[in-house]
Backbone and ligand atoms as CSV (ligand in chain L), in Angstrom:
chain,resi,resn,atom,element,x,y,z
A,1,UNK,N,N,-35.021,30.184,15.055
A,1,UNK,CA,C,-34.031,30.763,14.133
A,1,UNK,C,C,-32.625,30.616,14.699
A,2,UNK,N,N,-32.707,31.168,15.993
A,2,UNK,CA,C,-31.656,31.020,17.010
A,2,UNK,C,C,-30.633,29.671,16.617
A,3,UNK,N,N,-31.785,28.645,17.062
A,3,UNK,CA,C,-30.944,27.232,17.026
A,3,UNK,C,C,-30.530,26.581,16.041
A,4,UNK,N,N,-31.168,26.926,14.822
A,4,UNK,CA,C,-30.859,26.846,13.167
A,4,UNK,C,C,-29.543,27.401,13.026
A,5,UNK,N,N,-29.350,28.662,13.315
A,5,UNK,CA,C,-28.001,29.007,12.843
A,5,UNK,C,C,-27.042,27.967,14.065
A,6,UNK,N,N,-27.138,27.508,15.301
A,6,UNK,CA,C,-26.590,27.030,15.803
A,6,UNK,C,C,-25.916,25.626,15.149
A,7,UNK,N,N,-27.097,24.915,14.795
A,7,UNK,CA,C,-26.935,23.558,14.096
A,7,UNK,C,C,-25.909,23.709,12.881
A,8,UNK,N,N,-26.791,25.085,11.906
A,8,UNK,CA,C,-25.785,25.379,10.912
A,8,UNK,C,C,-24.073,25.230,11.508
A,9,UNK,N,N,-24.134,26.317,12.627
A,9,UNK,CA,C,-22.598,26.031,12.701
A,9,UNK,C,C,-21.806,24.873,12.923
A,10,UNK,N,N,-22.811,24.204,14.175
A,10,UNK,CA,C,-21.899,23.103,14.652
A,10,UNK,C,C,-21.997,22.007,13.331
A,11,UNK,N,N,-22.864,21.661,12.577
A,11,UNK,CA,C,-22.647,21.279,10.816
A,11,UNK,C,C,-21.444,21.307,10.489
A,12,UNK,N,N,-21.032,22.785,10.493
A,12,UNK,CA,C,-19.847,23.594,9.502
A,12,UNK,C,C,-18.356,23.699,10.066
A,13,UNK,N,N,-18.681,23.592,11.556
A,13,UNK,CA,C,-17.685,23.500,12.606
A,13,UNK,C,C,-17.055,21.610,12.293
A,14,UNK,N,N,-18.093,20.927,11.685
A,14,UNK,CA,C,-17.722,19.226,12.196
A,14,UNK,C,C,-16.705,19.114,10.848
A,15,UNK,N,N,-17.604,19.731,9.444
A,15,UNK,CA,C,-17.582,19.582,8.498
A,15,UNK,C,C,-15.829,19.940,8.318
A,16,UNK,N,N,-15.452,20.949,8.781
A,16,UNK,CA,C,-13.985,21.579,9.063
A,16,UNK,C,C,-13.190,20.610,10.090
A,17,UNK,N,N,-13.551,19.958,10.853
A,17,UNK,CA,C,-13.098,19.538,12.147
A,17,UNK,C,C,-12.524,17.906,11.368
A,18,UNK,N,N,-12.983,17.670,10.659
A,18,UNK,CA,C,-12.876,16.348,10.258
A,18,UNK,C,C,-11.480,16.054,9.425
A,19,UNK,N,N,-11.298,16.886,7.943
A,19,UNK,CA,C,-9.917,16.772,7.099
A,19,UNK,C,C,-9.217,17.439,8.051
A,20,UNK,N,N,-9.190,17.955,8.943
A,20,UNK,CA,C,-8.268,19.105,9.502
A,20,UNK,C,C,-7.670,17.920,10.879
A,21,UNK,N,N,-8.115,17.220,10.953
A,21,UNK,CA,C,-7.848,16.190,12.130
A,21,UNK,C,C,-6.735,15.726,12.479
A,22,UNK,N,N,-5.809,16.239,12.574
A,22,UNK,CA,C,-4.049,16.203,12.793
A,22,UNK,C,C,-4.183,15.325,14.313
A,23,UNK,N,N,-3.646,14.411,14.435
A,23,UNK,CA,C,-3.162,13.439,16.001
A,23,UNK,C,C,-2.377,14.314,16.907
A,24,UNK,N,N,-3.085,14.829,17.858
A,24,UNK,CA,C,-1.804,16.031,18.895
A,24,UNK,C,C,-1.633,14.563,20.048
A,25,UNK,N,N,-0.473,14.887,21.166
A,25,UNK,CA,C,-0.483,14.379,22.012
A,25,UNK,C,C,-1.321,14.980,23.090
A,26,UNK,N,N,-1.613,14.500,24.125
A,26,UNK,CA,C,-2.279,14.626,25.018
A,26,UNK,C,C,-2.254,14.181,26.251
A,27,UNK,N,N,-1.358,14.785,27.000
A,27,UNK,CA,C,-1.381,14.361,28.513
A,27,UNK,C,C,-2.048,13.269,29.142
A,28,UNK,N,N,-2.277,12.493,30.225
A,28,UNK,CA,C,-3.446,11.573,30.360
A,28,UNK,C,C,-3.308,13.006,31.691
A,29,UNK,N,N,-5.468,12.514,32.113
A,29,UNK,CA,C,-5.329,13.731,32.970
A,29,UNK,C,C,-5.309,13.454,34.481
A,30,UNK,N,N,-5.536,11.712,34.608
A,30,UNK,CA,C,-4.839,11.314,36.230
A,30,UNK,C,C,-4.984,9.939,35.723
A,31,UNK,N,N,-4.790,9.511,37.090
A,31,UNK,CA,C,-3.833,8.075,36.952
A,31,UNK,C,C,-4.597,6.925,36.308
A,32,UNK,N,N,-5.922,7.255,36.638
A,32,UNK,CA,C,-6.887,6.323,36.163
A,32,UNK,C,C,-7.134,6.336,34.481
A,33,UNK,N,N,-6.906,7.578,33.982
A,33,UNK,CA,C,-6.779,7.915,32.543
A,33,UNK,C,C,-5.706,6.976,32.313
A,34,UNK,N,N,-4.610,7.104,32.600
A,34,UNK,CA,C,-3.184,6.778,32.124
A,34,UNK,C,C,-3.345,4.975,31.996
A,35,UNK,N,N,-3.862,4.697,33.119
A,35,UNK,CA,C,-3.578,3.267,33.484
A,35,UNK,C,C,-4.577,2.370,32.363
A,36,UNK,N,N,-5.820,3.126,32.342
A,36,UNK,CA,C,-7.119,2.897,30.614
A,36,UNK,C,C,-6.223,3.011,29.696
A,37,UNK,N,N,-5.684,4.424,29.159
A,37,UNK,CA,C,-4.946,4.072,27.595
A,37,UNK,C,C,-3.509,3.243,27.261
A,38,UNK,N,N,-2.974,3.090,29.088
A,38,UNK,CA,C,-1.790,1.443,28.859
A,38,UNK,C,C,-2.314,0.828,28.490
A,39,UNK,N,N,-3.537,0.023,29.469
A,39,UNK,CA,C,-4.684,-1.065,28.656
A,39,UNK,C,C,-4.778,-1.282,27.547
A,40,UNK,N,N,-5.629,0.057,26.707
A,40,UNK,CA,C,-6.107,-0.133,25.704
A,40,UNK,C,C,-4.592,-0.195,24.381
A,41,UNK,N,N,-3.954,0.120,24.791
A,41,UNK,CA,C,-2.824,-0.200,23.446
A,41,UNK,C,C,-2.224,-0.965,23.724
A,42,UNK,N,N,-1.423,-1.529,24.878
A,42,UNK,CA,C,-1.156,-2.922,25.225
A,42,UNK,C,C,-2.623,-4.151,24.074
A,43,UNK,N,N,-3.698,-3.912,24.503
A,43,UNK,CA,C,-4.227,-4.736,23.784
A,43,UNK,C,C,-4.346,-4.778,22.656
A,44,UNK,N,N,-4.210,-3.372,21.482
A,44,UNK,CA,C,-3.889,-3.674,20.293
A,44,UNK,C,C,-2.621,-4.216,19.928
A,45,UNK,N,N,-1.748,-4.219,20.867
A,45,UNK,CA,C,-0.573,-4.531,20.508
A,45,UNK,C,C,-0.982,-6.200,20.750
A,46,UNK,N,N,-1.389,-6.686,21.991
A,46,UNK,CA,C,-1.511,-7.855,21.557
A,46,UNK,C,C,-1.840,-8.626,20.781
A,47,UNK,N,N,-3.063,-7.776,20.242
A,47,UNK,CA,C,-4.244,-8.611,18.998
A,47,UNK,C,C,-3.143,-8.727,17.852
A,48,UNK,N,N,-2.325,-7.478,17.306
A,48,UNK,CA,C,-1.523,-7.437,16.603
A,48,UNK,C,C,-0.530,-8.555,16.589
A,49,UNK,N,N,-0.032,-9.121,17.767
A,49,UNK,CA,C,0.849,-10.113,17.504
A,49,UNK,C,C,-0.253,-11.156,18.093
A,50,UNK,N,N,-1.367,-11.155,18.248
A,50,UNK,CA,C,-1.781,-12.919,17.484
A,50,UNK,C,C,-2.218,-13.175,16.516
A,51,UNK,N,N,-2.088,-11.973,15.501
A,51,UNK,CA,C,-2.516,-11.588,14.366
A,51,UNK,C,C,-1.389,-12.172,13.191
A,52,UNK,N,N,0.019,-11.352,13.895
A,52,UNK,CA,C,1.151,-11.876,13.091
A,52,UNK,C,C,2.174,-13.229,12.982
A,53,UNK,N,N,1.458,-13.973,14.304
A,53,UNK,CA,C,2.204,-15.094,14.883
A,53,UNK,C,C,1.680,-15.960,13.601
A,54,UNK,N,N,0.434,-16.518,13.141
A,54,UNK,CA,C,0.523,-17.850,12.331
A,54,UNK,C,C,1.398,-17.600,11.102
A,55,UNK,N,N,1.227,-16.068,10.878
A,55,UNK,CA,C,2.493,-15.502,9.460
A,55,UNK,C,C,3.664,-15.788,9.441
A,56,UNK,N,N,4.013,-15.633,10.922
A,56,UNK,CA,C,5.778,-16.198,10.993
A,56,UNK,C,C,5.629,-17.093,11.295
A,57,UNK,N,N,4.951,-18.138,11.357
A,57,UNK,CA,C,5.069,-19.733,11.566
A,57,UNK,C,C,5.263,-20.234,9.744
A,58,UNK,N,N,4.404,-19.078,8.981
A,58,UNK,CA,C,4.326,-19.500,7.558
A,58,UNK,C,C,5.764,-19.328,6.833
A,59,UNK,N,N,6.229,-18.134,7.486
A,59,UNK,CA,C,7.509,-17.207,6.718
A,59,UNK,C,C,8.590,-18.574,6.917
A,60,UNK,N,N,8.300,-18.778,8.223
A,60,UNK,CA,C,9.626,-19.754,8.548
A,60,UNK,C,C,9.459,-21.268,7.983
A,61,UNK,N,N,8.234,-21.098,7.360
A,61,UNK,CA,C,8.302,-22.875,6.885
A,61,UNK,C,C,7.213,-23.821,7.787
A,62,UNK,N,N,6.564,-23.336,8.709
A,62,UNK,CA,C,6.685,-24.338,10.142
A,62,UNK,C,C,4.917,-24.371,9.602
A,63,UNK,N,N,4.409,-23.540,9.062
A,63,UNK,CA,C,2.704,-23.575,8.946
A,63,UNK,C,C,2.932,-24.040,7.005
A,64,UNK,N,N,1.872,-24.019,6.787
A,64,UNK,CA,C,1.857,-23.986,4.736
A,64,UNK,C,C,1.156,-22.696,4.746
A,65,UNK,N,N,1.616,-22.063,3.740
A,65,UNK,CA,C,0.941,-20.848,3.496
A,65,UNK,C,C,-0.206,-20.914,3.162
A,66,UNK,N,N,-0.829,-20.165,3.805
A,66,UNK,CA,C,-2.534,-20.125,3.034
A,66,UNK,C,C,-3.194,-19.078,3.099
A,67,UNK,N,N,-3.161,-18.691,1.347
A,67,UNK,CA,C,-3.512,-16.853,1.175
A,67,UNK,C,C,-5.137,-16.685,2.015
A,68,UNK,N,N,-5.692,-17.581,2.430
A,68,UNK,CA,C,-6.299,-16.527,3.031
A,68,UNK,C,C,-6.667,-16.012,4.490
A,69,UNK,N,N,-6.091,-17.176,4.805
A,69,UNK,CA,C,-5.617,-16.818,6.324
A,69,UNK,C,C,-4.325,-15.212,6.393
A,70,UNK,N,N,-4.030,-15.324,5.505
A,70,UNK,CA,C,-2.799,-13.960,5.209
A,70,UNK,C,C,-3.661,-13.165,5.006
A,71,UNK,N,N,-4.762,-13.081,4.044
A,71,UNK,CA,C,-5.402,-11.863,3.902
A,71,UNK,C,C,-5.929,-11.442,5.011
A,72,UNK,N,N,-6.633,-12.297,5.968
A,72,UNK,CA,C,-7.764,-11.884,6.695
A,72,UNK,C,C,-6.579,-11.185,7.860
A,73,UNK,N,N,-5.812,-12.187,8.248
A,73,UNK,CA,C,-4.918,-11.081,9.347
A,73,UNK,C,C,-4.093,-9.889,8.996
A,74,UNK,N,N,-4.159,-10.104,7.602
A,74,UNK,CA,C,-3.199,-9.028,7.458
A,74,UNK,C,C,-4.116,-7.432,7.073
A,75,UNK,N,N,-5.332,-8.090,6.762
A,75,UNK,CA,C,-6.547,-7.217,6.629
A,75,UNK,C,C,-6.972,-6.288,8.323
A,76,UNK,N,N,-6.720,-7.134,9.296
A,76,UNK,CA,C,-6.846,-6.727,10.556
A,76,UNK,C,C,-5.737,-5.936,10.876
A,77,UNK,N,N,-4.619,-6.671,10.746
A,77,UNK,CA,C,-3.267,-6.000,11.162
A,77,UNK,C,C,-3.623,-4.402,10.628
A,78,UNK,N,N,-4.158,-4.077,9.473
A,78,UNK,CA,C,-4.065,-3.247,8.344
A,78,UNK,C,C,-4.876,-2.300,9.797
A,79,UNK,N,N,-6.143,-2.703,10.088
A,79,UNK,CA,C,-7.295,-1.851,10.881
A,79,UNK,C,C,-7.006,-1.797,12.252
A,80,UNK,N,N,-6.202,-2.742,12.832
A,80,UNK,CA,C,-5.708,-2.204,14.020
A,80,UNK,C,C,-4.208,-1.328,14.065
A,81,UNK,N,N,-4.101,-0.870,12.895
A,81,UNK,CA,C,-2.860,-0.255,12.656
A,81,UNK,C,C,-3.221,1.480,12.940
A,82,UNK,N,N,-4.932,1.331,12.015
A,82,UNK,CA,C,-5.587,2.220,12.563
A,82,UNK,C,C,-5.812,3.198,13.669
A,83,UNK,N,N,-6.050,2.177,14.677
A,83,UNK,CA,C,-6.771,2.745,16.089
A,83,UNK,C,C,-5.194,2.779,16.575
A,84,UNK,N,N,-3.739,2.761,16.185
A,84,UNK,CA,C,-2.623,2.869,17.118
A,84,UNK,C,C,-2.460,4.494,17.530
A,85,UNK,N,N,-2.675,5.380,16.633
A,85,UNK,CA,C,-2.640,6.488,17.084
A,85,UNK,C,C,-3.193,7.186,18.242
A,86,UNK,N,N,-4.816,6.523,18.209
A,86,UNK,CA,C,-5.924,7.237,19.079
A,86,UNK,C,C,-4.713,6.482,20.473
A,87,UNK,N,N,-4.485,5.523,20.494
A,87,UNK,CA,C,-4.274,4.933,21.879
A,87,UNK,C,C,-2.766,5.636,22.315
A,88,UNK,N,N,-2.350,5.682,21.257
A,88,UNK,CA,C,-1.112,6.241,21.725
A,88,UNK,C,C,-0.863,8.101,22.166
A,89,UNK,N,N,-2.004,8.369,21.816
A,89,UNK,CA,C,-1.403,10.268,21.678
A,89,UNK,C,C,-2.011,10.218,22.944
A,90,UNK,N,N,-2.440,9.714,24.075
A,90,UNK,CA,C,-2.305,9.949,25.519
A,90,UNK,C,C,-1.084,9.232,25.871
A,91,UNK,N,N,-0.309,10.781,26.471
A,91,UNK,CA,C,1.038,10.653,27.431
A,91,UNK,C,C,0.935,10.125,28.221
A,92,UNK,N,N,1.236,8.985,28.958
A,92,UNK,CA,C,1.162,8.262,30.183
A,92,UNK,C,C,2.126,8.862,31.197
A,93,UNK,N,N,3.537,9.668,30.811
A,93,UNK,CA,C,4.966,9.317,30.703
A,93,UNK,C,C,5.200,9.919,32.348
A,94,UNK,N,N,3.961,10.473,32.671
A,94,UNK,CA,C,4.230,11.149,34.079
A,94,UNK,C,C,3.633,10.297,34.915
A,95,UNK,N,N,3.262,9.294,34.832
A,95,UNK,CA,C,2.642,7.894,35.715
A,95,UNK,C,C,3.639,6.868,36.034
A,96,UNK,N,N,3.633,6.647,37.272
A,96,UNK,CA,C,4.345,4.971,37.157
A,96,UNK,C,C,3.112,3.441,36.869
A,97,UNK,N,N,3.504,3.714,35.746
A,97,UNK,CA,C,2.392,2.238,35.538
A,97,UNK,C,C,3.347,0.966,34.481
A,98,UNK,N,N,2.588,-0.343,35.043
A,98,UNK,CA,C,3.077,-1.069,34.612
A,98,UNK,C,C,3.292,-1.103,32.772
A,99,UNK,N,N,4.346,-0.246,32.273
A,99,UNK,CA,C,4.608,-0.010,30.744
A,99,UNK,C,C,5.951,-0.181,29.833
A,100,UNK,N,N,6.182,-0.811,28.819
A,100,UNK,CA,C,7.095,-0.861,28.300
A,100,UNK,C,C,7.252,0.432,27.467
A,101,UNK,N,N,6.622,1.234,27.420
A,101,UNK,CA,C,6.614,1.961,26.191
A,101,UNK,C,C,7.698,3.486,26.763
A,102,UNK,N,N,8.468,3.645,26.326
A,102,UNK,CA,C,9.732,4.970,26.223
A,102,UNK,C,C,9.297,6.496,26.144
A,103,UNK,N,N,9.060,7.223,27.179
A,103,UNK,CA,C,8.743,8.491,27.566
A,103,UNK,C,C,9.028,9.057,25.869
A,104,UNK,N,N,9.888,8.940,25.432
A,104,UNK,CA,C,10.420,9.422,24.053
A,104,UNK,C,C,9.230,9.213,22.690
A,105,UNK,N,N,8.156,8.183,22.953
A,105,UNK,CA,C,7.140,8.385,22.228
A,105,UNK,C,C,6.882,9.632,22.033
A,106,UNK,N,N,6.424,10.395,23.157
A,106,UNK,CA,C,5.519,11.574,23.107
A,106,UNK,C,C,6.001,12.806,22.499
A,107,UNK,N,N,7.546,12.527,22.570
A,107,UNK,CA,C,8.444,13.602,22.021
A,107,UNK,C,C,8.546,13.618,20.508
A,108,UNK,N,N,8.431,12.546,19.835
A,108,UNK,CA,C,8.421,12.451,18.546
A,108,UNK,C,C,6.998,11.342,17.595
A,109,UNK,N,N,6.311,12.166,18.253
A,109,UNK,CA,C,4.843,11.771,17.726
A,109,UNK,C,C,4.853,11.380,16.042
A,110,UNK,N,N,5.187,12.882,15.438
A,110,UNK,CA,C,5.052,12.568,14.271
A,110,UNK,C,C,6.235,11.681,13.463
A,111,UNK,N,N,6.993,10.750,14.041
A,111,UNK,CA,C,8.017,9.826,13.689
A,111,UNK,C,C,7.615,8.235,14.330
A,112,UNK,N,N,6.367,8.399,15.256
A,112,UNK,CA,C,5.868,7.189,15.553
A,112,UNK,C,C,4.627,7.210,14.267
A,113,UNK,N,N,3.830,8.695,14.472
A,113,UNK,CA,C,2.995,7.862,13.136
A,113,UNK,C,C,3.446,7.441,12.012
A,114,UNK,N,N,4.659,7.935,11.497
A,114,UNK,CA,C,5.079,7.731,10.343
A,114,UNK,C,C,5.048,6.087,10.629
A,115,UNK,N,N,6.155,5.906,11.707
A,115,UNK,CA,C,5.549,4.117,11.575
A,115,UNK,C,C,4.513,3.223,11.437
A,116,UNK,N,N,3.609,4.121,12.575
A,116,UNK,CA,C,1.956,3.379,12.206
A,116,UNK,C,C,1.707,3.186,10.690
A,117,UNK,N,N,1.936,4.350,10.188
A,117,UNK,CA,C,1.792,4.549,8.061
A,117,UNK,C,C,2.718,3.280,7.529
A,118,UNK,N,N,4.190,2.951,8.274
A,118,UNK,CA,C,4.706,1.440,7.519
A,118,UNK,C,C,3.986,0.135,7.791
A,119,UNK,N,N,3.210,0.616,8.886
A,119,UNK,CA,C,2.465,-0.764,9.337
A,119,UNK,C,C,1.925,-0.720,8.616
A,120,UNK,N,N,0.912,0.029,8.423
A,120,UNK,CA,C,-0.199,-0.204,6.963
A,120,UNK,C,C,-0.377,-0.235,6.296
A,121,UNK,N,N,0.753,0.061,5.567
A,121,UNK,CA,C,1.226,-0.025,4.354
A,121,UNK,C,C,1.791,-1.431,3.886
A,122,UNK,N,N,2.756,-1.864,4.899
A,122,UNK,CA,C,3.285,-3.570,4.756
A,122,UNK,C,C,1.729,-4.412,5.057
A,123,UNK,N,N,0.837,-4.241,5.982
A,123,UNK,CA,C,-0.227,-4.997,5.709
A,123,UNK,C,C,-0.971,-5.054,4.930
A,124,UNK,N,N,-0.962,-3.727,4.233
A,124,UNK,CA,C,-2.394,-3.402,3.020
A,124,UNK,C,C,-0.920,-4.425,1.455
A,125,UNK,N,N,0.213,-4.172,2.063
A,125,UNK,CA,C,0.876,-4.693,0.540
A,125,UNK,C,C,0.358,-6.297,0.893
A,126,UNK,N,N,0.570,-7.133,2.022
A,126,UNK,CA,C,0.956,-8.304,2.389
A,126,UNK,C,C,-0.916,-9.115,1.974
A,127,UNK,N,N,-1.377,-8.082,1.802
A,127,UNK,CA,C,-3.126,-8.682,1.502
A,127,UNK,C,C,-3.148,-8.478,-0.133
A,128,UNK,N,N,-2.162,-7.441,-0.869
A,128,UNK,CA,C,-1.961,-7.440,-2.465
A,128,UNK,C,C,-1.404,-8.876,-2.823
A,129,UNK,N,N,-0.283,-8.957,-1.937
A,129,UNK,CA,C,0.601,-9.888,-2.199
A,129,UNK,C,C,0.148,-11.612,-2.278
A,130,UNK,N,N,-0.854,-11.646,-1.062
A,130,UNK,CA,C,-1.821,-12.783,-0.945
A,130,UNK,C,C,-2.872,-13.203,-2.042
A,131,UNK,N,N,-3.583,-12.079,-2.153
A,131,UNK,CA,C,-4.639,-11.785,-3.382
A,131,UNK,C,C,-3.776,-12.635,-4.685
A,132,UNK,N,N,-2.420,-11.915,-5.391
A,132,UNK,CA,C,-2.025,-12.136,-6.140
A,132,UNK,C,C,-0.845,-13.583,-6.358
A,133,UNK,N,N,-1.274,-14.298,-5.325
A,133,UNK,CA,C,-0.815,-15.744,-4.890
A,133,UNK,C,C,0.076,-16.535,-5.617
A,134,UNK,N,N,1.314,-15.359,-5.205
A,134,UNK,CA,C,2.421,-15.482,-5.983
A,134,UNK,C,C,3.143,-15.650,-4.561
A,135,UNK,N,N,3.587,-17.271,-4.690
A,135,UNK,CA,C,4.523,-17.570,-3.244
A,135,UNK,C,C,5.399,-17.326,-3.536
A,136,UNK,N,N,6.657,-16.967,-4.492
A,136,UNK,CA,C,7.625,-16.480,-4.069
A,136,UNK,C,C,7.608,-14.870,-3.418
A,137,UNK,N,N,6.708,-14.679,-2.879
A,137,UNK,CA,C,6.632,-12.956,-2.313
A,137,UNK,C,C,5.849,-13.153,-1.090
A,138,UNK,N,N,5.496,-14.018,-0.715
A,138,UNK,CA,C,4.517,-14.177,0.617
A,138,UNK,C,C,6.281,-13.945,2.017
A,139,UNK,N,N,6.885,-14.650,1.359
A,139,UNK,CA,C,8.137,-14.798,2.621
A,139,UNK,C,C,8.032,-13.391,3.028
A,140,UNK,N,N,8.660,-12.382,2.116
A,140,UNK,CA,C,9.333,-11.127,1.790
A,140,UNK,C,C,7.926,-10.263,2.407
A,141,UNK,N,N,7.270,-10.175,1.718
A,141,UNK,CA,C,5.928,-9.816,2.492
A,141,UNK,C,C,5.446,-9.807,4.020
A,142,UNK,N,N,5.878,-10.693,4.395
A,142,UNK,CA,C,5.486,-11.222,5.923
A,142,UNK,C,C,6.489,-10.208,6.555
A,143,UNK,N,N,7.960,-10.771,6.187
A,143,UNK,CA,C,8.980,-10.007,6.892
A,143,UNK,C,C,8.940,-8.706,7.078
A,144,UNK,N,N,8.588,-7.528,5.754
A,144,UNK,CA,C,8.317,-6.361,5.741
A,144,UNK,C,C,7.358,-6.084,7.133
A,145,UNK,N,N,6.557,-6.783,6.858
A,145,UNK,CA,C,5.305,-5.892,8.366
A,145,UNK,C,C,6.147,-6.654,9.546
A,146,UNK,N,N,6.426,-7.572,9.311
A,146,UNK,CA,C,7.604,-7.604,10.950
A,146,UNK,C,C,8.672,-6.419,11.289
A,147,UNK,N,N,8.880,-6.174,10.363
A,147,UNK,CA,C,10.020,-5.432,10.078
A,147,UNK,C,C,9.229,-3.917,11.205
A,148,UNK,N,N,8.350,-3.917,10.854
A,148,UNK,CA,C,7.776,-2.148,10.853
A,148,UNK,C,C,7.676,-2.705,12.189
A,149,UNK,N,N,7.262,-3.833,12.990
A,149,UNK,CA,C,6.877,-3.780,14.303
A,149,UNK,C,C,8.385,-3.465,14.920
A,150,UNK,N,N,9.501,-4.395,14.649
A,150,UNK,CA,C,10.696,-4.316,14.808
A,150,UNK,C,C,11.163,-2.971,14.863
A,151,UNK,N,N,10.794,-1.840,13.917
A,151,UNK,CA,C,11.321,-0.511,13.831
A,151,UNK,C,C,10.972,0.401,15.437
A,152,UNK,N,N,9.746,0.063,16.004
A,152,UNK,CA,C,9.234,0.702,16.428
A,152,UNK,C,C,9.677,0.352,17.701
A,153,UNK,N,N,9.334,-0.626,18.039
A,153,UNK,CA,C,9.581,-1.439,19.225
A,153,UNK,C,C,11.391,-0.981,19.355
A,154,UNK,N,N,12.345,-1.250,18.792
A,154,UNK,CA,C,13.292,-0.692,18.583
A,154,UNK,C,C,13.725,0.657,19.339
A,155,UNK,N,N,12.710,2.047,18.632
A,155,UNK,CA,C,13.127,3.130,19.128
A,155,UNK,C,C,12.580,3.488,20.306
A,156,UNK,N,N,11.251,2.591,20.817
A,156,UNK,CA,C,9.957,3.092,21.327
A,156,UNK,C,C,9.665,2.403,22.491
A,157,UNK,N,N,10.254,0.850,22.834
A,157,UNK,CA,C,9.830,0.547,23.435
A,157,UNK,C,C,10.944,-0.351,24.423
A,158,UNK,N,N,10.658,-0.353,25.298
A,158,UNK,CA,C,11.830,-0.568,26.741
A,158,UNK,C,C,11.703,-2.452,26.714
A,159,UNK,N,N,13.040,-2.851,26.507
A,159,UNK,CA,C,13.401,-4.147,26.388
A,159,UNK,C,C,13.232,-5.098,27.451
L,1,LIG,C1,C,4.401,2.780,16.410
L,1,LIG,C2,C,5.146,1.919,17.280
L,1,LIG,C3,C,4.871,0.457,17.348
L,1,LIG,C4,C,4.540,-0.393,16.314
L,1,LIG,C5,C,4.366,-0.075,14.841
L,1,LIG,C6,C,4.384,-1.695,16.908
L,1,LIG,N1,N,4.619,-1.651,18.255
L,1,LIG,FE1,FE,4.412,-3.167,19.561
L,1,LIG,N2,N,4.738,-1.916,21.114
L,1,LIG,C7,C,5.092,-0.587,20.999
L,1,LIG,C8,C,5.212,-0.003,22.316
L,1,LIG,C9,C,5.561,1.433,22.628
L,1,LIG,C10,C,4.922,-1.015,23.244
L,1,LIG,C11,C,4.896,-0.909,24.767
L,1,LIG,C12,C,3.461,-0.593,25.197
L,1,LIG,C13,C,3.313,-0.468,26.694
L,1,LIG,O1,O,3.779,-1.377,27.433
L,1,LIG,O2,O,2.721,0.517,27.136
L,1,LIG,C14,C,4.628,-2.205,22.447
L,1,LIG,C15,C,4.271,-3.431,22.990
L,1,LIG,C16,C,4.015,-4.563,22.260
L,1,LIG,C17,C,3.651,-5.834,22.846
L,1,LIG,C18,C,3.478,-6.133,24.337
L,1,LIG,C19,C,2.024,-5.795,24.727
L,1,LIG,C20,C,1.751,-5.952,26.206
L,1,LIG,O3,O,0.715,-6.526,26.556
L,1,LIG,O4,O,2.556,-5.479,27.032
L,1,LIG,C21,C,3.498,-6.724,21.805
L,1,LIG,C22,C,3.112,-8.195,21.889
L,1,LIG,C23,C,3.739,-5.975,20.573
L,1,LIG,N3,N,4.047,-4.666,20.897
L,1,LIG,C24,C,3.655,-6.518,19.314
L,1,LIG,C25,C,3.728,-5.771,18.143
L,1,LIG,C26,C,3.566,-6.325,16.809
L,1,LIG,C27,C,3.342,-7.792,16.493
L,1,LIG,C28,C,3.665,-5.284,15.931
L,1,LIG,C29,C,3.581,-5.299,14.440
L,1,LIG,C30,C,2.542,-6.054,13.803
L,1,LIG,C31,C,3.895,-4.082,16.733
L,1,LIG,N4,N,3.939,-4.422,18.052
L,1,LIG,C32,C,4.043,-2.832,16.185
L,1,LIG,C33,C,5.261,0.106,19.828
L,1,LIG,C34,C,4.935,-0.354,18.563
């Protein structure tokens, strides 16, 4: 009976735990933490720009456009836009590790996700935009999700 109501709760506890799921920051809790979640977002950041590189080869003329090479990266761009939060809401900022990223992230969390939200938003448009294979909007399209990396990198990240 005992463990029934237990299950019940932790059920009811997940069931709550889930819409309620707000991104806090989070300290890393030693060095070895810190130096894993540089890793791990350094590498979305990379995937992200080999994701966006054949796009600006397209934007600029230098590739031929081809909607579906646009969809599929921009479909990724869209899902690794995703996982930027989890990697980012560990604070590194009290570590010396090899990082470009601006102590000032952590201070204005909810003004970096808002960016993560333009990323995904310019990728989820830039896969409408493909779908609907109308080249005069592929340029304009491309640029927008550059744009959002540009915003960020901008406030966020050490030159
Ligand atoms: C929400 C903020 C944010 C957005 C959006 C963003 N970046 Fe970044 N980016 C950063 C920060 C911060 C770093 C530094 C990370 C570090 O060194 O710890 C970084 C680093 C990078 C790096 C270097 C990775 C490395 O191995 O050191 C590349 C490449 C990169 N970003 C590409 C992109 C591209 C391409 C986009 C858009 C498709 C993008 N970023 C969008 C914040 C952002």
């Amino acid at each position: 009976m005992k463990s029934t109501h237990l299950l019940g709760a932790a059920i009811l506890g997940l069931s709550f735990a889930i819409p309620a799921q707000s991104v806090e920051v989070e300290p890393a809790m030693s060095e070895k933490h810190a130096n894993a979640y540089t890793e791990y977002r350094q590498s979305v950041f990379t995937l992200l720009k080999s994701n966006i590189g054949p796009l600006g080869a397209m934007a600029k003329g230098k590739m031929e456009y081809d909607t579906d090479l646009m969809q599929t990266n921009a479909m990724r761009m869209e899902q690794l836009a995703g996982m930027l939060s989890d990697y980012l809401r560990v604070d590194t900022s009290n570590y010396d590790l090899d990082s470009d990223a601006k102590a000032s992230i952590w201070q204005n969390f909810d003004d970096v996700q808002s960016k993560i939200t333009d990323l995904k938003q310019a990728a989820a448009n830039l896969q409408n935009v493909a779908q609907s294979g109308d080249e005069s909007k592929f340029r304009q399209a491309i640029g927008n999700v550059g744009s959002t990396c540009k915003s960020c990198h901008d406030d966020y990240k050490k030159d």
